[in-house]
C-alpha positions as CSV (number, residue, x, y, z in Angstrom):
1,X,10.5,-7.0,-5.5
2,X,13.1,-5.8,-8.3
3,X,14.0,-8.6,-10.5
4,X,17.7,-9.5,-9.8
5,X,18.7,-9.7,-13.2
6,X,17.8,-6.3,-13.7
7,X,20.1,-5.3,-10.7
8,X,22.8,-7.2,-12.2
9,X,22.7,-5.9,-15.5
10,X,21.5,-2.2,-14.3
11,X,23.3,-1.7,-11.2
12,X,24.2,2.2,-11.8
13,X,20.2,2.3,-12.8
14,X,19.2,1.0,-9.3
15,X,21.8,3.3,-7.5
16,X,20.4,6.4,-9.0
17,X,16.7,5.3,-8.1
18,X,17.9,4.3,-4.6
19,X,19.4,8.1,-4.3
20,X,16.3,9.5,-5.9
21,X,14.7,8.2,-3.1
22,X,17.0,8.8,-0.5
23,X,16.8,5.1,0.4
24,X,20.2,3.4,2.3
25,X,19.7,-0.6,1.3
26,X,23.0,-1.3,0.6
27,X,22.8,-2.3,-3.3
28,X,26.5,-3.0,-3.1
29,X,26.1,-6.1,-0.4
30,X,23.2,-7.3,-2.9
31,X,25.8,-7.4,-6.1
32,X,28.4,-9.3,-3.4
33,X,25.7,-11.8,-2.3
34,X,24.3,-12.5,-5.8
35,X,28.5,-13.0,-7.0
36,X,28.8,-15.2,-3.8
37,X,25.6,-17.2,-4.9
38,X,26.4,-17.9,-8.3
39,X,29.4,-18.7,-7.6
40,X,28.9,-21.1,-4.6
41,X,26.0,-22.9,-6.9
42,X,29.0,-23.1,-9.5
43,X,31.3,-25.3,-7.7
44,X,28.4,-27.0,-5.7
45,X,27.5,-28.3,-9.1
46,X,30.8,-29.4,-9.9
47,X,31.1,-31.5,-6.8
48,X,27.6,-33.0,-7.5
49,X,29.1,-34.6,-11.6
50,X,32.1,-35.5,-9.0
51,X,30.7,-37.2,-6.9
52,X,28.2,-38.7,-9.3
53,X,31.2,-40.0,-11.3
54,X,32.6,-41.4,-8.2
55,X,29.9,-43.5,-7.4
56,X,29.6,-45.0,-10.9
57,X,33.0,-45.7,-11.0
58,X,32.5,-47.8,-7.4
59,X,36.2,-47.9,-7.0
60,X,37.0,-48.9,-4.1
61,X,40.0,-46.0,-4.0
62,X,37.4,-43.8,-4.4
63,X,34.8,-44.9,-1.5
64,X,36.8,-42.5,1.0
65,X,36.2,-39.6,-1.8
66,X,33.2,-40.3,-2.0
67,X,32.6,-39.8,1.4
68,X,34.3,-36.6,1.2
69,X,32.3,-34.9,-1.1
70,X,28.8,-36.1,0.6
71,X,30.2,-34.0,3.0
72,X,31.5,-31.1,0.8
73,X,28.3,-31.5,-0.7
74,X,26.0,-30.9,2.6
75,X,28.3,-28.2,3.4
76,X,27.9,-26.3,0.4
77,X,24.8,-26.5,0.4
78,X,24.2,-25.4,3.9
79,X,26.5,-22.2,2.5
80,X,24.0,-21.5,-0.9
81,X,21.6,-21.7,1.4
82,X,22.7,-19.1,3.7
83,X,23.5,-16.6,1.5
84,X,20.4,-16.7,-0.2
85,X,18.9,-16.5,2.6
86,X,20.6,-12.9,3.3
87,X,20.1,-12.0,-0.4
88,X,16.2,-12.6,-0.2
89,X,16.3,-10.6,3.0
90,X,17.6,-7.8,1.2
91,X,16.0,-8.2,-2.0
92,X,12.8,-7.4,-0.5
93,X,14.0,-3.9,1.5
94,X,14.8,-2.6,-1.9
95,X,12.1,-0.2,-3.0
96,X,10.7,-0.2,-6.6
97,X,12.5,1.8,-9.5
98,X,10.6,5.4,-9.9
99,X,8.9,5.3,-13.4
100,X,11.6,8.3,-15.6
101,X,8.4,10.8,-15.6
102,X,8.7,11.0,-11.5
103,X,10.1,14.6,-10.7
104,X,13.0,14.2,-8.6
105,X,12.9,16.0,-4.7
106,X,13.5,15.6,-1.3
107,X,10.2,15.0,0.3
108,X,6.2,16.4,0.0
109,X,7.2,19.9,-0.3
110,X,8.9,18.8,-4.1
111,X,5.6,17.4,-4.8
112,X,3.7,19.7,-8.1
113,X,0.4,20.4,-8.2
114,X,-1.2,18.9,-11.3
115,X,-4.5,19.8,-11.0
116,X,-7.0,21.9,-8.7
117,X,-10.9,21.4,-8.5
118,X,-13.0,24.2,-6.2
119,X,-12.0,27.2,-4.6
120,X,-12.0,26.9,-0.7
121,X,-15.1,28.6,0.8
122,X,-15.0,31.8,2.3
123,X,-17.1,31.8,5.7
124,X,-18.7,34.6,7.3
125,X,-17.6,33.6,10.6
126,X,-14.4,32.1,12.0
127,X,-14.5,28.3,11.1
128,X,-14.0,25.9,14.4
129,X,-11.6,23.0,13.5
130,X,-13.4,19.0,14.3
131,X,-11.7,18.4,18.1
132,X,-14.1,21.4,18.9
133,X,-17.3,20.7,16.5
134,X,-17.7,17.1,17.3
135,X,-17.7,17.5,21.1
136,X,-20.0,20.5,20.7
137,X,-22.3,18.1,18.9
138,X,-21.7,14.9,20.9
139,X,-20.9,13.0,18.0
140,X,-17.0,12.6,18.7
141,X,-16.0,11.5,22.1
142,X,-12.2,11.7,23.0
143,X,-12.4,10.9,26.3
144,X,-14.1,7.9,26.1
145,X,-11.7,6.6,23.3
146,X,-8.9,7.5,25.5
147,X,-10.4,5.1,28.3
148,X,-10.9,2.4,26.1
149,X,-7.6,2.1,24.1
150,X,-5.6,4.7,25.2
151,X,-4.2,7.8,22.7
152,X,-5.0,8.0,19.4
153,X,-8.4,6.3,19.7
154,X,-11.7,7.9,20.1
155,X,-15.5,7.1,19.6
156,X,-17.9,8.2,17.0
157,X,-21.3,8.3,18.5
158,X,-24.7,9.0,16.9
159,X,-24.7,10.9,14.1
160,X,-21.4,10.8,14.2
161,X,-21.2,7.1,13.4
162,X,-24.5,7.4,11.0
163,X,-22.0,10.0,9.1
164,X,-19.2,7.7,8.9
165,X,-21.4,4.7,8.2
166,X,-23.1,6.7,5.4
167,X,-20.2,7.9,3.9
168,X,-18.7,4.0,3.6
169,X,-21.9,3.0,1.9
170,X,-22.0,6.1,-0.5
171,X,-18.1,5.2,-1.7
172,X,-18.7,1.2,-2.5
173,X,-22.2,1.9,-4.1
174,X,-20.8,4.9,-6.4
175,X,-17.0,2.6,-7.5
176,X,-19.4,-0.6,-7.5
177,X,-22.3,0.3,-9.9
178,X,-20.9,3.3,-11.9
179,X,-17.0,3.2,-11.7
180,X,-16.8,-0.9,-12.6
181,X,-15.6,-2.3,-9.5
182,X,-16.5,-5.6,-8.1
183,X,-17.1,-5.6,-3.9
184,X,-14.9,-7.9,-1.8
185,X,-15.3,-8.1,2.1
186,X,-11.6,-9.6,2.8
187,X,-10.1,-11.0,6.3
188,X,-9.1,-8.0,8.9
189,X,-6.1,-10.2,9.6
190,X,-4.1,-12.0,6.9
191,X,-0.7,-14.4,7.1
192,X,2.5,-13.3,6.7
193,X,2.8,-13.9,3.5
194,X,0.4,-11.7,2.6
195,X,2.7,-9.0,4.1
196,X,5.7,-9.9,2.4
197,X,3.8,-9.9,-0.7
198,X,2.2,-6.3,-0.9
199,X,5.6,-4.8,0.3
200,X,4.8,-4.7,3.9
201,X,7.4,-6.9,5.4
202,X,9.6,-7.4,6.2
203,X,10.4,-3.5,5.6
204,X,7.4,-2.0,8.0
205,X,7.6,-4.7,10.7
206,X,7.5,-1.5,13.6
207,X,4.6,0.0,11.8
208,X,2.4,-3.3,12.2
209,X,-0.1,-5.1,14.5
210,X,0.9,-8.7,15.2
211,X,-0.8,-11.6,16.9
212,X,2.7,-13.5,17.9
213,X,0.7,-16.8,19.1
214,X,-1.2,-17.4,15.7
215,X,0.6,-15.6,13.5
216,X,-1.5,-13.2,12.3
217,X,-1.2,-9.7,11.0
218,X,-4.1,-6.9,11.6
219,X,-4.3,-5.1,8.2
220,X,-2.8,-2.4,7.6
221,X,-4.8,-1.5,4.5
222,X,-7.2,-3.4,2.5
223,X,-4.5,-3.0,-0.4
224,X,-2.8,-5.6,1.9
225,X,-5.4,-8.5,1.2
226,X,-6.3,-7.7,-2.5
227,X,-2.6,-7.8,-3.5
228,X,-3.1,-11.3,-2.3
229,X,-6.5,-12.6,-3.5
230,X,-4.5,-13.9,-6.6
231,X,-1.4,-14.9,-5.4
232,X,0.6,-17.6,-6.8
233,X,-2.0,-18.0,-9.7
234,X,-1.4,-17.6,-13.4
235,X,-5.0,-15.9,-14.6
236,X,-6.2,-17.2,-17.9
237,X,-5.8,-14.9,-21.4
238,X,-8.9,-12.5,-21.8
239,X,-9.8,-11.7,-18.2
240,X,-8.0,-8.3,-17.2
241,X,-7.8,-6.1,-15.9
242,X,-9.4,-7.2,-12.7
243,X,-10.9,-3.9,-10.7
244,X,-11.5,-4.4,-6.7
245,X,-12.6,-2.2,-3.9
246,X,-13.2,-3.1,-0.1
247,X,-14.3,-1.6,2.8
248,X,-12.0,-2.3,5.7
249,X,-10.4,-1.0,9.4
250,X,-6.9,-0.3,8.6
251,X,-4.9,-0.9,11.8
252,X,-1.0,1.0,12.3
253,X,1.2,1.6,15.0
254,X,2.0,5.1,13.6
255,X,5.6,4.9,14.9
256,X,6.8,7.3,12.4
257,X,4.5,10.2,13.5
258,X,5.1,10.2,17.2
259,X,4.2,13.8,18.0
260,X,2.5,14.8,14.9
261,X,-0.8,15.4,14.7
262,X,-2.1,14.9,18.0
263,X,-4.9,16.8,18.0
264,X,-8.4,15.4,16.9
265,X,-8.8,11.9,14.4
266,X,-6.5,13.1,11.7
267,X,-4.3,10.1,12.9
268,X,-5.0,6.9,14.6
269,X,-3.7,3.9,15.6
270,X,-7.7,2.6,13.6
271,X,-9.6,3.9,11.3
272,X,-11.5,2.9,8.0
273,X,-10.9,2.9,4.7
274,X,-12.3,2.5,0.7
275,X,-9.5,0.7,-1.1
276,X,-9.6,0.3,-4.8
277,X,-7.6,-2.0,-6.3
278,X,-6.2,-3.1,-9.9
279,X,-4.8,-6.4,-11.4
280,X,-3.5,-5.2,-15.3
281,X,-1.9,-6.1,-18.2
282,X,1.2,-4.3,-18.3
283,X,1.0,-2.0,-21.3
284,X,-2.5,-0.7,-19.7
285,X,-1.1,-0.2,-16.2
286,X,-0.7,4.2,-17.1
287,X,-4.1,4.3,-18.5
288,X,-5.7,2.4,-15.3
289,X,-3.8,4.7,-13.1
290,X,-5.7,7.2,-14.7
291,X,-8.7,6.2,-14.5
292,X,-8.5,5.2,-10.4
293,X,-7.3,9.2,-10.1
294,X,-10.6,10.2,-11.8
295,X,-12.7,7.9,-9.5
296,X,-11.2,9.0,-6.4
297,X,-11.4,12.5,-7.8
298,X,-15.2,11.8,-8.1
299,X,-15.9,11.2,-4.5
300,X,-14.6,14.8,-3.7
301,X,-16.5,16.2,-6.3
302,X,-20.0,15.0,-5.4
303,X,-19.4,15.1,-1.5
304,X,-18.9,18.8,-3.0
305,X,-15.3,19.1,-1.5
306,X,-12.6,21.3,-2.6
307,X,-9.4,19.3,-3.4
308,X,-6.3,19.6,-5.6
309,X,-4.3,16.9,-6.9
310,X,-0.4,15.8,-6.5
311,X,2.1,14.2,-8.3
312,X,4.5,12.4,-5.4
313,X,8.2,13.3,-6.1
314,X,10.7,10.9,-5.7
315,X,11.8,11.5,-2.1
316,X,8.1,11.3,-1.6
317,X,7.1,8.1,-3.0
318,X,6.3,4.8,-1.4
319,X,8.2,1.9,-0.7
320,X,6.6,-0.3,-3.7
321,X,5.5,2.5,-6.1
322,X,6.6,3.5,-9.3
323,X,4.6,6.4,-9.9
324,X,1.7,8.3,-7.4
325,X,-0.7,11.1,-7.3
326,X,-2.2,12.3,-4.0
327,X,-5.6,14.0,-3.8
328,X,-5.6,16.7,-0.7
329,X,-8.9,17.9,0.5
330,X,-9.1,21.0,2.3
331,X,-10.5,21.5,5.8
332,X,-11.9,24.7,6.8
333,X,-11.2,24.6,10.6
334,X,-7.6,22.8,10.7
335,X,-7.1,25.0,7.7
336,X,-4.8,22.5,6.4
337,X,-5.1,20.3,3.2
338,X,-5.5,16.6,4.1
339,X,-4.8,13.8,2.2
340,X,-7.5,11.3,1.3
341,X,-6.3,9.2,-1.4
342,X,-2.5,7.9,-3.0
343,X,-3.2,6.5,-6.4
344,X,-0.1,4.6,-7.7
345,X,0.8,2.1,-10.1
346,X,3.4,-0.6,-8.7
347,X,4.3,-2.3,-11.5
348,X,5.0,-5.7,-11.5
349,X,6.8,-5.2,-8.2
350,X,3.9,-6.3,-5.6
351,X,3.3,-9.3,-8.5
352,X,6.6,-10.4,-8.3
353,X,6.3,-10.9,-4.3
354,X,3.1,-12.3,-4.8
355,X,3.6,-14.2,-7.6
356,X,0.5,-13.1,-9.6
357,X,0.8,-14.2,-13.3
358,X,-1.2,-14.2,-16.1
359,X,-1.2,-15.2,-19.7
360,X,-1.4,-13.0,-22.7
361,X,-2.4,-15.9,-25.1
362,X,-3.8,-19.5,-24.6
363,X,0.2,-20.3,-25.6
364,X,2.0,-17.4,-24.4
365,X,4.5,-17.5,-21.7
366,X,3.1,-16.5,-17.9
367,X,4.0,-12.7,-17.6
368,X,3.9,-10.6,-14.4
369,X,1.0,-8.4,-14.0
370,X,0.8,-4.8,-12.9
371,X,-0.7,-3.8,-10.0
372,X,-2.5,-0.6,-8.4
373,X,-3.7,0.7,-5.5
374,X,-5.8,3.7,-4.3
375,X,-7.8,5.2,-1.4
376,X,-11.3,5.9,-2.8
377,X,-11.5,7.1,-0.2
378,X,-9.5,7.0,3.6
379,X,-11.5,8.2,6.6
380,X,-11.2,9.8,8.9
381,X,-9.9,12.6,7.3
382,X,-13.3,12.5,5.1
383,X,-15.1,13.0,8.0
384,X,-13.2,16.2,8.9
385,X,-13.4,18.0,5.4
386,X,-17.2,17.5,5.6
387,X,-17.8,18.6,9.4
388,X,-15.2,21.7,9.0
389,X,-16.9,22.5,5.3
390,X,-20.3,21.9,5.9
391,X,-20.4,23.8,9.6
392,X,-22.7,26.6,9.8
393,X,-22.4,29.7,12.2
394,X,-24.4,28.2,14.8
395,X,-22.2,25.6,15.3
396,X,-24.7,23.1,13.3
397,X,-23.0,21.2,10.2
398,X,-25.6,20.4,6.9
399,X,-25.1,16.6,5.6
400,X,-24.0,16.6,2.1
401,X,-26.8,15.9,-0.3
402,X,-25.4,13.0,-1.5
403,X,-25.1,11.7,2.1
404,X,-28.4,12.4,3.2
405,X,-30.5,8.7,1.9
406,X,-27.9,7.0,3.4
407,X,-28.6,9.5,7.0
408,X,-32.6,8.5,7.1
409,X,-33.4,11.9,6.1
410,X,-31.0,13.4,8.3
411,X,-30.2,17.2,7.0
412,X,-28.7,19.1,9.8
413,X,-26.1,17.4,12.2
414,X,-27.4,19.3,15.3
């Protein structure tokens, strides 16, 4: 969330970031509603010292005013409350302010490349794309997924599942014991307040899973519960930054894709995936964003897969971030590049939602912290780098060395 007084005393700031980002929320009806509140709470107060006068004077002229502005009072208030009410709606539909470095575009095709690592590998035969190799090896079944949940589900089987299991296991071991990250294994269904306060809702309502009798909220990334492990706390001097990752099922309606991407497990209404997460001081926030581009970076690198990195443009960027890189691996068969990780820094724009504080000294005032999110990395799309990469003429695909402890000793998927 944007902190109003910034919008009040930066509007044309706000209305060049909202155009950046070719975002519609109607800044204007925020400036109204905040004039409207302020002055509403204005004369509101001026009936209260009325009224409060009134009844110390306990004239009994002034028992029928009195009266009066009890009512006045309950009315006004009702008003105050309404308004805000449409202001706080509002408030949190407006997206975060782009950090100035952000190039400016229209959408992914405005996004640079800042970096490249491996050259994609040139095969002596034609390469077959995943919907074909993980039938042909019985280790993806469409079919069957279709039966059981309908479109945009399917089942891993066998090694297929080892695969997927092994690569899960090889991403928390390598963030938890070399990249500094402590393990958490959060709820797969949160409140709604949890929503609200990583920039979910009230924005992505369509794109969510909802339990309507209890109230709960299927994940739509673990990003979603981590935001929230803190919230509403003011952590003590000396502890940031705090560095998380979890292993969860991410669950989206994918109402925005209808169409795309049909074909194979590119894009689901489930899937899994590595989240790493960041709680920081503010002036460290750059350097952390960094360093989660470099971890996530690392997973390519040792599962030995070609990837180059992206800087998101401002057409491009998501709803709560300020700045974001995407890393793109490339699959041989789809012959596309897929996108397995957005690292971005979100400011204090998640904390202010979540009201997550901390305190620089033992007699400083709370500040916001900053946080940060990042893939480390999504499946499945993983899973079809390595099958399209790692797939050999005869229609067999190697494990990746670094997969092959957590596979029992399992070299050839076969």
């Amino acid at each position: 969330m944007l902190d109003l007084k910034v919008i009040r005393d930066n509007p044309d700031i706000v209305r060049q970031s909202l155009a950046n980002r070719h975002d519609t929320t109607p800044l204007d009806e925020v400036l109204r509603l905040d004039a409207e509140r302020r002055q509403k709470i204005t004369e509101l107060e001026e009936h209260r010292r009325s009224r409060k006068q009134t009844s110390k004077e306990r004239q009994i002229e002034g028992a029928e005013d009195g009266r009066l502005l009890r009512y006045k009072i309950r009315e006004m208030e009702d008003a105050v409350k309404s308004i805000e009410e449409q202001l706080n709606d509002l408030l949190l539909r407006l997206p975060n302010i782009p950090d100035p470095r952000v190039p400016i575009g229209k959408d992914d095709t405005d996004n640079p490349i800042v970096r490249m690592w491996s050259e994609p590998k040139a095969f002596p035969f034609e390469p077959k794309a995943h919907w074909d190799l993980g039938p042909a090896l019985n280790i993806i079944d469409f079919d069957r997924g279709v039966k059981l949940s309908g479109t945009r589900f399917y089942v891993l089987r066998g090694a297929g599942a080892r695969l997927q299991r092994a690569v899960i296991a090889f991403m928390l071991n390598l963030h938890t014991t070399e990249h500094g990250y402590t393990e958490i294994y959060p709820p797969f269904m949160v409140k709604r307040d949890c929503l609200v306060g990583a920039g979910q809702l009230p924005k992505f309502a369509d794109t969510l899973y909802h339990d309507i009798e209890d109230d709960f909220w299927w994940v739509p990334t673990a990003e979603v519960p981590l935001t929230n492990l803190h919230r509403d706390e003011i952590i003590p001097p000396g502890q940031l930054p705090f560095n998380y990752v979890a292993y969860t099922p991410c669950f989206r309606r994918e109402k925005m894709s209808a169409g795309k991407d049909v074909r194979g497990i590119k894009r689901g209404h489930q899937f899994d995936k590595v989240e790493m997460y960041k709680f920081t001081e503010p002036e460290k926030s750059d350097e952390e964003l960094e360093k989660m581009v470099r971890n996530a970076e690392e997973v390519c690198r040792r599962l030995g897969l070609p990837y180059r990195i992206t800087q998101l443009c401002t057409g491009d960027l998501g709803f709560g971030s300020r700045m974001s890189y995407d890393i793109n691996v490339w699959a041989a068969g789809c012959r596309e590049w897929l996108e397995v990780s957005s690292c971005s820094n979100c400011g204090d724009f998640q904390a202010r939602r979540a009201n997550v504080r901390y305190r620089p000294a033992a007699d400083a005032k709370p500040r916001y912290v900053h946080t940060l999110n990042g893939s480390g990395l999504a499946l499945p799309r993983i899973m079809i780098a390595i099958l399209e990469n790692y797939q050999q003429a005869d229609g067999t695909v190697v494990v990746p060395e670094v997969l092959q402890d957590f596979m029992k000793a399992t070299r050839i998927i076969k």
